[in-house]
C-alpha positions in Angstrom: 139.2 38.2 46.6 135.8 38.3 48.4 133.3 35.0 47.7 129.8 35.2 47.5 126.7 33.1 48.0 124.1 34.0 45.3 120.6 34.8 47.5 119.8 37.8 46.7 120.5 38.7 43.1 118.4 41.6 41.1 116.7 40.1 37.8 115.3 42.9 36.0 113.2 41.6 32.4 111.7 44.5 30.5 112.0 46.6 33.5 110.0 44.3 35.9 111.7 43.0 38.8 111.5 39.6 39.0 113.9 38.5 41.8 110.7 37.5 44.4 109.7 34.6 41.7 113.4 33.5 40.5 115.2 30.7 41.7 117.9 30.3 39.6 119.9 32.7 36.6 122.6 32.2 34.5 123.7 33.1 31.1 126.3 32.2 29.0 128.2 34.2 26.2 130.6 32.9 23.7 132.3 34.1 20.7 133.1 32.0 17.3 136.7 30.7 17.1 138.0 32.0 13.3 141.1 30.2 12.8 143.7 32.1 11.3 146.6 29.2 11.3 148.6 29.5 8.2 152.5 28.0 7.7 154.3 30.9 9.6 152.7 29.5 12.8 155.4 26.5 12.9 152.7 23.9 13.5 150.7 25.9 15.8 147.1 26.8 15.6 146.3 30.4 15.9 142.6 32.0 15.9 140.8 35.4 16.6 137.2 35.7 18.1 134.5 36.5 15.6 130.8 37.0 16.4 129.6 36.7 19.6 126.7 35.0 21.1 124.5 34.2 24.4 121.6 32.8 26.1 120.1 33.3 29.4 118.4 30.6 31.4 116.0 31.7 34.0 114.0 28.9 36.9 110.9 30.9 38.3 108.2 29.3 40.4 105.4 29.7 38.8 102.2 32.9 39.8 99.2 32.8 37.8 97.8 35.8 39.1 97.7 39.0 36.7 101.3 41.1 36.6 103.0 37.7 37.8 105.0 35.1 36.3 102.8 33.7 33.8 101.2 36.5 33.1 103.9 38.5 31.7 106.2 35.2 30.3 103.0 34.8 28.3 103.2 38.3 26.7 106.8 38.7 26.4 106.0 35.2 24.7 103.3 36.7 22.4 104.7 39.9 21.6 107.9 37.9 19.9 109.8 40.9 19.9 113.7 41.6 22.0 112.8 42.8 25.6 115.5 43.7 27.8 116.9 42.1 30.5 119.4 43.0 33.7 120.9 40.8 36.5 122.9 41.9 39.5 124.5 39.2 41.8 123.0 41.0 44.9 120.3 43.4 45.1 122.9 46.2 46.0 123.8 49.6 44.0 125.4 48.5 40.9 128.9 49.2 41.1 132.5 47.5 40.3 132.1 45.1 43.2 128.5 44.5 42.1 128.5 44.9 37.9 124.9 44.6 36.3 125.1 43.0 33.3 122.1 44.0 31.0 121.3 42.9 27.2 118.0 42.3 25.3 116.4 38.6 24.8 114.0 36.9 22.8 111.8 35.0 24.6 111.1 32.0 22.2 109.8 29.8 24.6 107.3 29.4 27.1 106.5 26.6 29.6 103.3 27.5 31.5 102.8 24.2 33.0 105.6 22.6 34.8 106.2 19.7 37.5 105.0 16.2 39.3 102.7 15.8 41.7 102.6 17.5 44.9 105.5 19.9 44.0 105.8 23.1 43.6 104.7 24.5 40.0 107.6 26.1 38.1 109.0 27.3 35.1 112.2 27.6 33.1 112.9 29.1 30.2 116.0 29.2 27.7 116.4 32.7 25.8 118.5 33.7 23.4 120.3 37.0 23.7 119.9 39.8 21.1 122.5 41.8 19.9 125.4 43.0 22.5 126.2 42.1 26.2 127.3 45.4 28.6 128.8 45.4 31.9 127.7 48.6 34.1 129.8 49.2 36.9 128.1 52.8 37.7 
């Protein structure tokens, strides 16, 4: 099994690539635990997964100029509707070594102002996923 150090990852939001202002990506899925324990389980528990949820969390340094950062955060921000979003760990043909992971989000929050003095200006943001998660491999 290969290891990889994450510097060059694709993020694509709402078709944009935004890799060149992202310094960090994650997101996180999960599914609701339903439990189905009952007294045939001897004691045991016993659940099945029921509705599934995410969120991505993205850390950009901050561009004010037009078709930057800001600039489209702040509409994605505006619109308030589900834009979609991809990430690749490297910027490579998506593929089974290199799965893209796409899903939409709804950016509910916006930070346009972010930092302390004399470093550099950033900003994260915490979206929740829309709907469901897919793994391409082709």
């Amino acid at each position: 099994m290969a290891v990889l150090a994450l510097i060059n990852p694709t993020i694509s939001i709402a078709t944009f690539n935004m890799s060149a202002h992202t310094t960090a990506v994650g997101f996180d899925v999960e599914a609701d635990k339903l439990t189905t324990t009952n007294f045939g389980t001897s004691g045991w528990e016993t659940f099945i997964a029921g509705l599934k949820k995410g969120e991505v969390k993205v850390a950009f340094n901050n561009d004010y100029a037009t078709t930057t950062v800001d600039d489209r955060l702040w509409g994605w921000f505006s619109a308030g509707t589900a834009i979609a979003f991809a990430v690749k760990a490297t910027n490579a043909a998506t593929s089974a070594t290199n799965p893209e992971y796409q899903f939409n989000v709804v950016p509910l929050t916006f930070s346009p102002v972010s930092g302390k003095v004399g470093e550099l200006a950033t900003q994260d943001v915490t979206w929740p996923i829309t709907g469901a998660v897919t793994r391409a491999t082709s």
